[in-house]
C-alpha positions in Angstrom: 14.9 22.8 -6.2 14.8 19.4 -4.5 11.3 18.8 -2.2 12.1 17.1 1.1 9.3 14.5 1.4 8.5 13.6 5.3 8.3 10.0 5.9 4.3 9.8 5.8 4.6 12.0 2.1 7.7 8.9 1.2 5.0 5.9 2.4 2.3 7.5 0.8 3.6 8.3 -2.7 5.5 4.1 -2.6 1.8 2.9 -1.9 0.5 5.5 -5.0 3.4 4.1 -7.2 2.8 0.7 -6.6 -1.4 1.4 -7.1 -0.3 3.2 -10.2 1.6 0.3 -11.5 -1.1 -2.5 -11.2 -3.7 -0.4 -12.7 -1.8 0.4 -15.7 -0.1 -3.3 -16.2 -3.9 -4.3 -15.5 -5.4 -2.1 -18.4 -2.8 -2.9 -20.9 -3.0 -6.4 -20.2 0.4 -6.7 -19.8 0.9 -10.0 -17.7 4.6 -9.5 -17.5 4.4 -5.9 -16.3 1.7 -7.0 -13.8 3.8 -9.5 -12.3 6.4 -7.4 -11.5 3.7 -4.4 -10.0 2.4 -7.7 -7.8 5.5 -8.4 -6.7 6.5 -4.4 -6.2 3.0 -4.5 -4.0 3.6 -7.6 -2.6 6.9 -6.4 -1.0 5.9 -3.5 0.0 3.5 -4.7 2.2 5.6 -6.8 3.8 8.2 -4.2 5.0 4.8 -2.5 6.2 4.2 -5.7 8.2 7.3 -6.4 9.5 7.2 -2.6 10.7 4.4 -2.4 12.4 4.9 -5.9 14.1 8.0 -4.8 15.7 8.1 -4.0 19.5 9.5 -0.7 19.1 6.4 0.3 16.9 4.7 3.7 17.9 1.6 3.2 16.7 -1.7 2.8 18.0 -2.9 -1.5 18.6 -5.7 -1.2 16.4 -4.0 0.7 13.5 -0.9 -1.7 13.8 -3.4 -4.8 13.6 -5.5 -3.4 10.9 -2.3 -2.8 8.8 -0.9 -6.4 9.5 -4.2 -7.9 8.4 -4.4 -5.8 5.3 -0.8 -6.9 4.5 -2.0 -10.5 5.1 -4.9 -9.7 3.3 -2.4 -8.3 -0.1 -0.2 -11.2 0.1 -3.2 -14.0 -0.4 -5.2 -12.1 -3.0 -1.7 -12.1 -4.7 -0.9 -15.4 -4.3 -4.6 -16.7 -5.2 -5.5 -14.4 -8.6 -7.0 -17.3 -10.2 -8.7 -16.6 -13.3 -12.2 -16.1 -11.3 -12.6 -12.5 -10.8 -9.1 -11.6 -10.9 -9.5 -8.7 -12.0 -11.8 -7.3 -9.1 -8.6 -8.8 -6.8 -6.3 -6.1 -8.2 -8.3 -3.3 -8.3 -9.1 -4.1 -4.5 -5.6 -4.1 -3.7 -5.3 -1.2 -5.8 -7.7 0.7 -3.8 -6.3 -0.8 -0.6 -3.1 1.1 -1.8 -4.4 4.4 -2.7 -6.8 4.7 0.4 -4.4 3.9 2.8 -1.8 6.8 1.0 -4.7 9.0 1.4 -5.2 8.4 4.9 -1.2 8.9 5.4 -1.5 11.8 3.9 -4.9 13.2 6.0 -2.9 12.0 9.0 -0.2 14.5 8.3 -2.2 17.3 7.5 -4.0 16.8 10.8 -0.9 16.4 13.0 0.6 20.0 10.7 -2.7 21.6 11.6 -2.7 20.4 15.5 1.0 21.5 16.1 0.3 25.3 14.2 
């Protein structure tokens, strides 16, 4: 049996994966692994940006600014993990990541429940 994912399940479980992969580069202290996690995250939210800063985009002002200042947000912390608290910086943008999935997720369940 193959499970359909919807496109909000398909966002959330990339943002999971991606949360998944820093944490667990992150605990192994596997700086080569980690990179590439960064760089997963790192690209990820930029196709979120460049989505939600495009004309054509459905969603609401304030949720399409928040989401563009996260993404700006992902891409400095990435490009500044100096030694000082780096740490800390990933597991922010790992919670960044798994709260947002979560709210992707809580999103869908309340649109299911409105159209029943």
């Amino acid at each position: 049996m193959t499970a359909v994912l919807s496109n909000f399940e398909e966002d959330a479980l990339a943002l999971t994966q991606a949360a998944v992969g820093m944490s667990q580069a992150l605990s192994g202290a596997d700086e080569v692994a980690l990179a590439a996690a960064l760089d997963e995250n790192l690209r990820l939210w930029t196709a979120i940006k460049t989505l939600v800063t495009r004309q054509d985009c459905r969603l609401p002002d304030d949720i399409r600014t928040n989401l563009t200042r996260l993404s700006d947000y992902t891409a400095k912390v990435t490009f500044d993990l100096s030694a000082d608290r780096r740490a800390q910086k990933i597991e922010t943008l790992i919670n960044a990541n798994l709260q947002i999935a979560e709210g992707l997720l809580e999103g869908q369940a309340r649109a299911g429940a409105l159209a029943s």
